[in-house]
C-alpha positions in Angstrom: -34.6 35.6 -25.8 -32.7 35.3 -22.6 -35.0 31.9 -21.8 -33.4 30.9 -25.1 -30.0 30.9 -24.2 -30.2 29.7 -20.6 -31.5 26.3 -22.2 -28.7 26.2 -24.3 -26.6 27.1 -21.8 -27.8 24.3 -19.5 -27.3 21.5 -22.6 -24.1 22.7 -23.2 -23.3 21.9 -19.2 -25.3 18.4 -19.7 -23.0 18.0 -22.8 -19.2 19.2 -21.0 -20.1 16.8 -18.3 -21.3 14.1 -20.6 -18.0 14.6 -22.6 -15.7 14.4 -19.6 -17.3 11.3 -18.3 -17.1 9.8 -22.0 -13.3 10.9 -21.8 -12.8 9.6 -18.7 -11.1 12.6 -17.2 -12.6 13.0 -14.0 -9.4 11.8 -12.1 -7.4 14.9 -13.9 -5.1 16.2 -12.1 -6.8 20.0 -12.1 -9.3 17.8 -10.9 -7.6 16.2 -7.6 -5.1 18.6 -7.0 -5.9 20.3 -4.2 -4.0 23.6 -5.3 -5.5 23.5 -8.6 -8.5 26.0 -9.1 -11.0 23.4 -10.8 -10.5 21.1 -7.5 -13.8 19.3 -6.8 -15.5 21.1 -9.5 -15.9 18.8 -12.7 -18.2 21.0 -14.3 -16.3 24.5 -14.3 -13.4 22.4 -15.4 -15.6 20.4 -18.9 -16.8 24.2 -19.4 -13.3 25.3 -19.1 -11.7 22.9 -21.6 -14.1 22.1 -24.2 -15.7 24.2 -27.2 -19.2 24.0 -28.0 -20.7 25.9 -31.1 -24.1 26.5 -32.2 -25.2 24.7 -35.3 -26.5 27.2 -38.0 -28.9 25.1 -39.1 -30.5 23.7 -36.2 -29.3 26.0 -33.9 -28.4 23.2 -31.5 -25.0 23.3 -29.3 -22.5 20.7 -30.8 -18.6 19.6 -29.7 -16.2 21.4 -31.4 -12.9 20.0 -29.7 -10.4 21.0 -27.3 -10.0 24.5 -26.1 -6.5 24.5 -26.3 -6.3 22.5 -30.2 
């Protein structure tokens, strides 16, 4: 079981950093700043912002917005 959610925790990482590419948000300022605690790390930042939910059916991850909509 734990296998199980490791891969789907690893494809929801390959999808956060897909989807901040795709939104071009790498130059964000949480990003650059050098005070801000996301600085250099893209990835904690795309887990930090976006939702991902497992499909019932397929029990796939999918991209369920903003955090903060």
């Amino acid at each position: 079981m734990m296998q199980k959610n490791l891969v789907m925790f690893e494809d929801i990482k390959k999808k956060s950093m897909e989807r901040l590419k795709f939104e071009e948000r790498l130059k964000d300022e949480k990003l650059v700043n050098i005070k801000s605690q996301y600085h250099n790390k893209p990835l904690e930042y795309a887990l930090a912002i976006y939702a991902y939910y497992c499909c019932y059916k397929c029990k796939k991850p999918y991209f369920g917005g903003h955090k903060d909509c």
